[in-house]
RODO-2510 file (C-alpha; in nm, 4 decimals, decimal comma):
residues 416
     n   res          X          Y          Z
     1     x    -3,2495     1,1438    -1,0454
     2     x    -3,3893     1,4772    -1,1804
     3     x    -3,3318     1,7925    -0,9725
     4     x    -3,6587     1,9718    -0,9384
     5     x    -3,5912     2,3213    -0,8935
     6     x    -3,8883     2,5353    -0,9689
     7     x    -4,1322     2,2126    -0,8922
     8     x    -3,9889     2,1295    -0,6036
     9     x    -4,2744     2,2514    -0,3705
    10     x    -4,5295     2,0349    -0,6014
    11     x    -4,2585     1,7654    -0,5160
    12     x    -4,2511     1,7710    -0,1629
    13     x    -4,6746     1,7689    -0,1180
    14     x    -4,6864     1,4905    -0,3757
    15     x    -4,4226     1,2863    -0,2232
    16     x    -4,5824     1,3260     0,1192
    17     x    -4,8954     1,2373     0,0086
    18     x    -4,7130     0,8716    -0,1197
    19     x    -4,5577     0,8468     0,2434
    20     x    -4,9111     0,8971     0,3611
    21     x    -5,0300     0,6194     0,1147
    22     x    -4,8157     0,3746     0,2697
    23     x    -4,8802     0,4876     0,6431
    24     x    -5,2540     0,4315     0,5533
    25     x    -5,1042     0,0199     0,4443
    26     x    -4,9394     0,0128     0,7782
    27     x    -5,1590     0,1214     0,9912
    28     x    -5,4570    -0,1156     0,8377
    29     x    -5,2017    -0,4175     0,8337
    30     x    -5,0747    -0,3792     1,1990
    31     x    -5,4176    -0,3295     1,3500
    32     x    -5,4596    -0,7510     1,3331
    33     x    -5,1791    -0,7577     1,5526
    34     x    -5,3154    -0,5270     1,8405
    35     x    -5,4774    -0,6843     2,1489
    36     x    -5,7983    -0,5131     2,0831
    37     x    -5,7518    -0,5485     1,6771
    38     x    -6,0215    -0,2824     1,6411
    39     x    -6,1106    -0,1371     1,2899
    40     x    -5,9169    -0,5051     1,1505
    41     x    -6,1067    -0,7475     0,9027
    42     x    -5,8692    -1,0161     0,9931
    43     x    -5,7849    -1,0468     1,4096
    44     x    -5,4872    -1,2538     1,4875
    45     x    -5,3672    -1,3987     1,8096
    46     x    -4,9698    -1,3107     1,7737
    47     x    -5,0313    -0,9403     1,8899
    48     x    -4,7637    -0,7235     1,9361
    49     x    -4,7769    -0,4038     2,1510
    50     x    -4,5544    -0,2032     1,9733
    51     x    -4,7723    -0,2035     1,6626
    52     x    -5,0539    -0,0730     1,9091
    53     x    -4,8281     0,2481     1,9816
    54     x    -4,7594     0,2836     1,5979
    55     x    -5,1796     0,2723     1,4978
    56     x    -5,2583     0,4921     1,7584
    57     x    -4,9927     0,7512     1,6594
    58     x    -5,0562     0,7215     1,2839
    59     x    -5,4416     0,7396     1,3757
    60     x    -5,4101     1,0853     1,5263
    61     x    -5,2856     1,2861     1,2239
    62     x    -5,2612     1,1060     0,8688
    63     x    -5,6235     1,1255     0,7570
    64     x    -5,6242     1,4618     0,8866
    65     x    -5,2946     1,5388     0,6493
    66     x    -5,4734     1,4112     0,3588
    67     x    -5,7292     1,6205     0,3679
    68     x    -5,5403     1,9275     0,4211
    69     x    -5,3049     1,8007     0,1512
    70     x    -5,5902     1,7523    -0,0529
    71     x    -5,7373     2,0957     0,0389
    72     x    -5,4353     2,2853    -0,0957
    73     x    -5,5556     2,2908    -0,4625
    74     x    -5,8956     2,2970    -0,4423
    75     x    -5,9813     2,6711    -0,4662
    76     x    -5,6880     2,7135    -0,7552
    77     x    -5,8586     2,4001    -0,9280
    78     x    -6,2038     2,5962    -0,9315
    79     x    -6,0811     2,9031    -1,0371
    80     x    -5,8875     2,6886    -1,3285
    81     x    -6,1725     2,4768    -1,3964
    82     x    -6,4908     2,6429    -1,3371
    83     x    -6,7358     2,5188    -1,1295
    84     x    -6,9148     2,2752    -1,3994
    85     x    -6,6173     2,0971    -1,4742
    86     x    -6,4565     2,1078    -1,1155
    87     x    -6,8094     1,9191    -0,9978
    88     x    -6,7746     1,6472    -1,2798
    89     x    -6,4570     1,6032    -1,2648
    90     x    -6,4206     1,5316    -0,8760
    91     x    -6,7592     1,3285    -0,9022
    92     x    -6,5609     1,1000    -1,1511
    93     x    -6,2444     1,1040    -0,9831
    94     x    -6,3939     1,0669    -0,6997
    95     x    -6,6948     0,8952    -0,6215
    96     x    -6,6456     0,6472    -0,9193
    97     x    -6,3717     0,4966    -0,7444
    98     x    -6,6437     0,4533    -0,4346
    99     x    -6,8807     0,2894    -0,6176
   100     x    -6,6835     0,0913    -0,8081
   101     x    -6,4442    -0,0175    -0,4779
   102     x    -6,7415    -0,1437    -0,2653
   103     x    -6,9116    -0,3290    -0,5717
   104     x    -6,5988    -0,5319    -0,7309
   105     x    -6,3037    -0,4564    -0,4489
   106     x    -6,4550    -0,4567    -0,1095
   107     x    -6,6696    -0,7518    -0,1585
   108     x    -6,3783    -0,9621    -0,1543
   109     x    -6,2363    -0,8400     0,1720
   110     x    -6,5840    -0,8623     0,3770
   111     x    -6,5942    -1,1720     0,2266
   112     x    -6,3036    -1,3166     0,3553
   113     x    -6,3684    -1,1312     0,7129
   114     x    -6,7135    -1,3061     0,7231
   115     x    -6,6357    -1,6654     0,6471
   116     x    -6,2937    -1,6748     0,9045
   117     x    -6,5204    -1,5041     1,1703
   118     x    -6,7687    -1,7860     1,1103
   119     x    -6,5319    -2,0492     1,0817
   120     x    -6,6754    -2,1351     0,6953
   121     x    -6,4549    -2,2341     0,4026
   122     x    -6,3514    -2,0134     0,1561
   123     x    -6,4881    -2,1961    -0,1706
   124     x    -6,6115    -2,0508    -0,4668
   125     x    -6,9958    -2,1880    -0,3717
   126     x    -6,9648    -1,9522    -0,0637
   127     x    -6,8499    -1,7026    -0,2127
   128     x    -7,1049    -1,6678    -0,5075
   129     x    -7,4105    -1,6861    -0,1939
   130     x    -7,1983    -1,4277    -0,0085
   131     x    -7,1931    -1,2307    -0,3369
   132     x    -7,5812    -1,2727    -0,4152
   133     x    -7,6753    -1,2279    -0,0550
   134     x    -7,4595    -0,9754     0,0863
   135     x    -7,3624    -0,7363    -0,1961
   136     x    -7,6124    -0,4405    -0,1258
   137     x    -7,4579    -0,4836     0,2258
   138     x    -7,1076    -0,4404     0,1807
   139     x    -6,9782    -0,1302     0,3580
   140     x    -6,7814     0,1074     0,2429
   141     x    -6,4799     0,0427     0,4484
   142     x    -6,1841     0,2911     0,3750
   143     x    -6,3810     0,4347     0,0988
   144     x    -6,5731     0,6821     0,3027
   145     x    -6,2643     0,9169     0,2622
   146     x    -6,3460     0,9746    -0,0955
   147     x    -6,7150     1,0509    -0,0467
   148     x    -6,6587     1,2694     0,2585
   149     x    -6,3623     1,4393     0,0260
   150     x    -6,6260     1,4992    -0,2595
   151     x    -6,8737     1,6493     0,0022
   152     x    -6,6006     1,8943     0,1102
   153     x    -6,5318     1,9971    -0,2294
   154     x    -6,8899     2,1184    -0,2584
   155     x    -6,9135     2,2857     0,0491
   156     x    -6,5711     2,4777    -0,0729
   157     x    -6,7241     2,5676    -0,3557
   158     x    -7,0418     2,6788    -0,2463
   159     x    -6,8562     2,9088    -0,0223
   160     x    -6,6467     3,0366    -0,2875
   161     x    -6,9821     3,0976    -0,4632
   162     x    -7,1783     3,2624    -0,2564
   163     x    -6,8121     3,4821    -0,1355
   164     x    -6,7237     3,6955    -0,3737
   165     x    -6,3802     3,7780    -0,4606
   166     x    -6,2780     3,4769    -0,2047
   167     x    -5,9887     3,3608    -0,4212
   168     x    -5,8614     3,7169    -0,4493
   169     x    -5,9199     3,8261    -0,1251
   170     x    -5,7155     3,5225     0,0093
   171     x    -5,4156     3,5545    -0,2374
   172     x    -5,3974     3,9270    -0,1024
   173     x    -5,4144     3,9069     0,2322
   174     x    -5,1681     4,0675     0,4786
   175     x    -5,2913     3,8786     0,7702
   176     x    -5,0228     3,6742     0,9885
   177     x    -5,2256     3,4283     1,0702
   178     x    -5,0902     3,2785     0,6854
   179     x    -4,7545     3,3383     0,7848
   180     x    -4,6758     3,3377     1,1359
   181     x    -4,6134     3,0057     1,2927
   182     x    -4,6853     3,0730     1,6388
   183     x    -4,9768     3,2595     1,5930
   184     x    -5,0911     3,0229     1,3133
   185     x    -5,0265     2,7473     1,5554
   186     x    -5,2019     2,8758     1,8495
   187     x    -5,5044     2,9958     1,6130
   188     x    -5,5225     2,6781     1,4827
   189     x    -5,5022     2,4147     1,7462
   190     x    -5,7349     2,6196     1,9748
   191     x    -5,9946     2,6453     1,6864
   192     x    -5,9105     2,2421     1,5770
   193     x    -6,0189     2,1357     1,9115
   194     x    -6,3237     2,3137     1,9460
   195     x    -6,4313     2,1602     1,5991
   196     x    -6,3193     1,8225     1,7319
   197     x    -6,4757     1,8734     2,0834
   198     x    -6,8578     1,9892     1,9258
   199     x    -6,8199     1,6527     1,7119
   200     x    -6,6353     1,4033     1,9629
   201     x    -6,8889     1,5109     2,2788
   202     x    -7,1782     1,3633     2,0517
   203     x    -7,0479     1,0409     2,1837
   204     x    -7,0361     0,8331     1,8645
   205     x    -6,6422     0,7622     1,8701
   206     x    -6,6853     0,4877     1,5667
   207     x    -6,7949     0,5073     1,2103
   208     x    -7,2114     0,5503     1,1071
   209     x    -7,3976     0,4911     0,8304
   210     x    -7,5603     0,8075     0,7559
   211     x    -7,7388     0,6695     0,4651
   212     x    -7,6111     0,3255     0,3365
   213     x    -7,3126     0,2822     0,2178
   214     x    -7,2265     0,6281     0,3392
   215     x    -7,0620     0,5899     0,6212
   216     x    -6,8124     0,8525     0,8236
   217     x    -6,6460     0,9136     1,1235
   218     x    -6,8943     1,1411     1,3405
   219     x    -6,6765     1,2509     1,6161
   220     x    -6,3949     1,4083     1,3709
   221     x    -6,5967     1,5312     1,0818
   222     x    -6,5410     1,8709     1,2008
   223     x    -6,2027     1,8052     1,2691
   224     x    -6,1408     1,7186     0,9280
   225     x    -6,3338     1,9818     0,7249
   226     x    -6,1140     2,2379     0,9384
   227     x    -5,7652     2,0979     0,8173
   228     x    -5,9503     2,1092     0,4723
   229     x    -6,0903     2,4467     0,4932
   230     x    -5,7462     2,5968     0,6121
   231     x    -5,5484     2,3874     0,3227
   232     x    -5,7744     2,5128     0,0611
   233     x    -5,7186     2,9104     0,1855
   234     x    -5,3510     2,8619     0,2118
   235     x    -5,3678     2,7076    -0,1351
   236     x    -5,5113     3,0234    -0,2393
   237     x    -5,2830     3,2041    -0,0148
   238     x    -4,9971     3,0834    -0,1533
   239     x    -4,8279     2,7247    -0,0627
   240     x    -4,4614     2,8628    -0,0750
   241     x    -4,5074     3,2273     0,1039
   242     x    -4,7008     3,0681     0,3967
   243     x    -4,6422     2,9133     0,7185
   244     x    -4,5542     2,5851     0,5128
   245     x    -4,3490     2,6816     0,2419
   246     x    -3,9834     2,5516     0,2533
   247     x    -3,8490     2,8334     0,3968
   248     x    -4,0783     2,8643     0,6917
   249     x    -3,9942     2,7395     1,0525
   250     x    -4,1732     2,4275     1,0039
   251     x    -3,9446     2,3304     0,7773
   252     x    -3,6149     2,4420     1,0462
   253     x    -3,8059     2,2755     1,3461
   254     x    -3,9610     2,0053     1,2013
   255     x    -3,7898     1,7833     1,4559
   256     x    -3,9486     1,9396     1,6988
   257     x    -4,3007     1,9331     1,5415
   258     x    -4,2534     1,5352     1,5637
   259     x    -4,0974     1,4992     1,8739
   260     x    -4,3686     1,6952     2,0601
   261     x    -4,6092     1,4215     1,8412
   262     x    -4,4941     1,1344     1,9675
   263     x    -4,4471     1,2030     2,3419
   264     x    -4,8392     1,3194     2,3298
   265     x    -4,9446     1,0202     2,1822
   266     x    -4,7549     0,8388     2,4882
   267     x    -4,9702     1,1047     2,7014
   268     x    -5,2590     1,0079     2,5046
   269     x    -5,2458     0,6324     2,5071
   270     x    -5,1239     0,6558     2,9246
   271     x    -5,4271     0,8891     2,9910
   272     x    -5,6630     0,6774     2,7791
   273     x    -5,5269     0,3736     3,0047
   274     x    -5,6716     0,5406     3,3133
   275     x    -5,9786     0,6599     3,1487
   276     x    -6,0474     0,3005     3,0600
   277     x    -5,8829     0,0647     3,2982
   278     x    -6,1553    -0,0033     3,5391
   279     x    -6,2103     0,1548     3,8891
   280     x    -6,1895     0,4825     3,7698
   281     x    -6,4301     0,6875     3,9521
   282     x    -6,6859     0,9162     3,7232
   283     x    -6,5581     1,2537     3,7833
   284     x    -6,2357     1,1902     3,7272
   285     x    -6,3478     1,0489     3,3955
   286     x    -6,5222     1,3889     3,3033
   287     x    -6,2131     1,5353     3,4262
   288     x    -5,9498     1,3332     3,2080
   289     x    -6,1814     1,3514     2,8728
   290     x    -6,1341     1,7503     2,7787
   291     x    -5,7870     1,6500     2,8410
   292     x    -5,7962     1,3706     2,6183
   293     x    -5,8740     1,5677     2,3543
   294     x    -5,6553     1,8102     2,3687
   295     x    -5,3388     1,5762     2,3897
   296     x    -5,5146     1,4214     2,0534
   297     x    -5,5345     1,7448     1,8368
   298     x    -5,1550     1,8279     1,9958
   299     x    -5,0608     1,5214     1,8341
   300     x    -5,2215     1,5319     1,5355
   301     x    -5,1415     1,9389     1,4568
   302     x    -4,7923     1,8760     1,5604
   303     x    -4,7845     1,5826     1,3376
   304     x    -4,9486     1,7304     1,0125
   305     x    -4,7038     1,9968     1,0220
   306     x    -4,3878     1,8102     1,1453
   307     x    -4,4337     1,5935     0,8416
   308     x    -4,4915     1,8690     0,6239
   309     x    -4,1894     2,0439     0,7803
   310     x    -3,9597     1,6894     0,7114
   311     x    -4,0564     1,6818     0,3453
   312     x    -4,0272     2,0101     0,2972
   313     x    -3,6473     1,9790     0,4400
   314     x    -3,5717     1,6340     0,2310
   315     x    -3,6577     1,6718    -0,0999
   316     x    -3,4934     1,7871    -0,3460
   317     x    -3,4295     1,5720    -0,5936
   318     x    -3,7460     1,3471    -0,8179
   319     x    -3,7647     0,9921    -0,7261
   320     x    -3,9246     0,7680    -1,0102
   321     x    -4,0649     0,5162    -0,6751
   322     x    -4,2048     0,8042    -0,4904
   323     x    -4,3348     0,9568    -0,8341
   324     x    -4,5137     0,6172    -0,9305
   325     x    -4,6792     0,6058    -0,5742
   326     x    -4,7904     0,9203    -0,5793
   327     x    -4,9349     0,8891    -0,9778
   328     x    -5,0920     0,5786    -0,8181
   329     x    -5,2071     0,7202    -0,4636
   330     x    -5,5695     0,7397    -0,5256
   331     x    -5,6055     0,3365    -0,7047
   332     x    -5,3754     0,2010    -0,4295
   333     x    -5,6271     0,3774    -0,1461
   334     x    -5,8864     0,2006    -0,3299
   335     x    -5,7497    -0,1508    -0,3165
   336     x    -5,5048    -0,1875    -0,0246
   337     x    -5,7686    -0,2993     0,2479
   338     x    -5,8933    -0,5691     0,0470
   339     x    -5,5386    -0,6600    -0,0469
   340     x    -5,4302    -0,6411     0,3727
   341     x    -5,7233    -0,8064     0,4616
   342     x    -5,6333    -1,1441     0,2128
   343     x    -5,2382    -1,1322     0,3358
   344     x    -5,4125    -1,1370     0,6894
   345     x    -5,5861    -1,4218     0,6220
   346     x    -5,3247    -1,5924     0,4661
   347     x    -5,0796    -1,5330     0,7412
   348     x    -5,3429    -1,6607     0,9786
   349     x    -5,1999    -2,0727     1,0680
   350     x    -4,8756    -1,9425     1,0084
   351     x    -4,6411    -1,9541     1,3427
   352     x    -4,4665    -1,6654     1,2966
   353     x    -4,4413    -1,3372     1,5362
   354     x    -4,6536    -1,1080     1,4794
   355     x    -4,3755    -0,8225     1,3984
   356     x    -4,3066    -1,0542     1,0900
   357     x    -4,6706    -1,0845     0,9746
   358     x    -4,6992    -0,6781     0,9982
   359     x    -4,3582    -0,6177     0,8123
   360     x    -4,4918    -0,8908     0,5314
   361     x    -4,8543    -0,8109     0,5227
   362     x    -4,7406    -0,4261     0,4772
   363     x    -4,4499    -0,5259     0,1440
   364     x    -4,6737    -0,7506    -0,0052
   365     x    -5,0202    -0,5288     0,0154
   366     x    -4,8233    -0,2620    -0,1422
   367     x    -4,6472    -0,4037    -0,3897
   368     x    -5,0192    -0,5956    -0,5083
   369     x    -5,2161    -0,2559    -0,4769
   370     x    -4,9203    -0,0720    -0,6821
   371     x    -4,9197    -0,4069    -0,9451
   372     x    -5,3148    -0,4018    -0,9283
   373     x    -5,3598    -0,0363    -1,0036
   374     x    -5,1189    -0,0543    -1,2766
   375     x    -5,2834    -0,3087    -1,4548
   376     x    -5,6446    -0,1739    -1,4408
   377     x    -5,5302     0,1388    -1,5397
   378     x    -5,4752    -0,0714    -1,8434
   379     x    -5,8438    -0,2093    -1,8827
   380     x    -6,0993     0,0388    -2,0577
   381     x    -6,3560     0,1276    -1,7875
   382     x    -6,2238    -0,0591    -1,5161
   383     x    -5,9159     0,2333    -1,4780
   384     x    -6,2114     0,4190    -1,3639
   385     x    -6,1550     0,2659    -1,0336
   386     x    -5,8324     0,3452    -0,9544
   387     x    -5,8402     0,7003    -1,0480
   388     x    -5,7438     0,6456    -1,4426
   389     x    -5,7747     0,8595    -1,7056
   390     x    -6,1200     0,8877    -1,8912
   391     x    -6,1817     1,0637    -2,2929
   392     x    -6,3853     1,3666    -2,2542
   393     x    -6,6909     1,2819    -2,4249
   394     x    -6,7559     1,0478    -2,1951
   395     x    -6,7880     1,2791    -1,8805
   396     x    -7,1645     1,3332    -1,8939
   397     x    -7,2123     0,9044    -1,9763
   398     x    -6,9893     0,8204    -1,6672
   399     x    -7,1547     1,1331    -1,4149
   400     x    -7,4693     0,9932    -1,5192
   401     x    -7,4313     0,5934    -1,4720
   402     x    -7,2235     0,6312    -1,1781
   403     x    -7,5344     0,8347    -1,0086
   404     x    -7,7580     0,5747    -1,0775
   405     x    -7,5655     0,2642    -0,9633
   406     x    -7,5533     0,5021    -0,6384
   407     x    -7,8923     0,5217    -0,6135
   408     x    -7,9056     0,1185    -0,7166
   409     x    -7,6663     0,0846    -0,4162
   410     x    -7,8578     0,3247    -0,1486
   411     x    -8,2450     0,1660    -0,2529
   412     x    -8,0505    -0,1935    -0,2159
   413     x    -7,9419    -0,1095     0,0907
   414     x    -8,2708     0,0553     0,2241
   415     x    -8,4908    -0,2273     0,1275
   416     x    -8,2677    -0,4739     0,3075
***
């Protein structure tokens, strides 16, 4: 292994972002094995409580780490890029991917889900009527993270538009809200759950189809813009003289950070319990709800930054398997849940526990999506899919076709 040196805070954010990668395949395989299998394609019978412990804790802070991770370079990329070629480029990076995911990845997945909760065969007949009769419907799944990510983007930049100076002003600011953890901390929990609270008190707790196949998470869209937002101005900032560079307290206390995590996800899933075990009376429902909330966005700010903290601590050499996953992050997002979904299903008749059905469907989903990615990456046109590379020439061609099988998608969907 390679000693990174000057690249080492690239190293750790990259690195984290593949550990996030697979906590996304473990969370999505494990959910069949809840009692309540909620958000699973596949729902199996050999539950296992543990593994509802482990999606409720991963549930509370990795998609909000991804977009802060995601955040970090976004206002350095526009500066870099300019904001015609920032907008094309995270268009193609981007929302390709979407497109192409629900029309030739999904369909497979929510076509598997379909037939086993019908109790119809799996033949090639079915699935070319499935195909012809249910393509315009097939959601997004997973996928909405890249649209929603894309829509963030814009909003950044129109803010950095209409601000002048933005960049500047961030890179030389004094204030110690950048570099104080306490104060950071307190600033930004009490500030996370008000964003969370406006959204979450709508009372839409699941995902909804703004316009077909657009779909997002109402109740933590604020939530996750904020983790965003804040990534992107400590990107400008400055990554390694802020409150998580290496040599910050996250980093020392990082322990801590996930400790704290954990026990208020037991808080969270006990309080929950009450909130939803029957008998409890209305007001102490109203009561236990503001509380809810705040034990989530404990959990998931302690989380975020505990993890960031840990990786900031452990790296310090390159690793080729943690370089290839995080190369590959982006392709093996796009194809994991269909890949989880068919390991599901083939695990189904098999009389095995359940903790041995997680542990395999989680191995062999990753190792496909990796394998899978890899190989399109290889195919002209297809690599577009999986994040691959594309010539230059081609950027207004691919802006333009992928808008219009959008619009294809969105009429489709309408009409039906």
């Amino acid at each position: 292994m390679e000693s990174i040196n000057s690249n080492k805070r690239i190293a750790n954010i990259d690195y984290l972002r593949a550990i996030l990668m697979v906590m996304v395949i473990i969370h999505h395989a494990f959910l069949a094995y809840t009692p309540s299998g909620y958000g699973a394609l596949i729902n199996d019978t050999n539950n296992v409580k543990a593994f509802e412990f482990i999606t409720l804790y991963l549930d509370t802070f990795f998609m909000s780490l991804f977009f802060f991770i995601s955040g970090l370079f976004t206002l350095k990329s526009i500066e870099k890029k300019g904001i015609k070629r920032f907008i094309s480029d995270r268009f193609i990076r981007l929302m390709i991917p979407f497109t192409l995911g629900i029309l030739i990845i999904n369909v497979f997945g929510y076509y598997i889900s379909f037939m086993t909760a019908n109790n119809i065969p799996l033949t090639f007949k079915n699935f070319g009527e499935y195909i012809f009769g249910s393509l315009a419907i097939v959601p997004a799944g997973s996928l909405w993270f890249l649209w929603v990510l894309f829509v963030f983007d814009i909003i950044v930049l129109a803010i950095y538009k209409l601000k002048k100076n933005w960049i500047e002003r961030l890179r030389n600011s004094d204030k110690k809200f950048y570099t104080h953890t306490v104060r950071f901390l307190l600033i930004f929990i009490a500030i996370a759950y008000g964003s969370y609270s406006l959204f979450e008190s709508i009372g839409v707790s699941g995902f909804v189809e703004i316009l077909p196949p657009f779909a997002v998470q109402i109740s933590r869209i604020g939530l996750y813009f904020f983790f965003f937002l804040v990534g992107a101005m400590i990107g400008a900032f400055g990554i390694e003289r802020s409150v998580v560079g290496k040599e910050s307290r996250l980093s020392t206390f990082w322990w801590l950070f996930l400790l704290i995590s954990i026990l208020c996800t037991f808080a969270l899933k006990l309080v929950i319990g009450i909130i939803f075990g029957g008998g409890t009376q209305g007001w102490l429902i109203s009561l236990l709800i503001p509380i809810v909330r705040l034990i989530f966005i404990l959990s998931c700010v302690f989380a975020s930054f505990g993890f960031i903290g840990l990786f900031n601590r452990i790296v310090s050499r390159k690793n080729k398997l943690c370089d290839t996953i995080a190369n590959n992050a982006l392709g093996i997002y796009v194809v994991h849940y269909t890949m989880v979904t068919i390991f599901q299903y083939l695990l189904l008749s098999v009389n095995i526990s359940g903790v041995f059905k997680g542990i395999i469907v989680v191995v062999s989903s990753f190792l496909t999506s990796l394998g899978i990615v890899l190989l399109l990456k290889k195919v002209p046109f297809l690599r577009l899919s999986v994040g691959g590379v594309y010539k230059e020439k081609a950027r207004i061609v691919l802006v333009s076709m992928n808008s219009i099988l959008l619009m294809v998608i969105v009429i489709m969907n309408v009409i039906k």
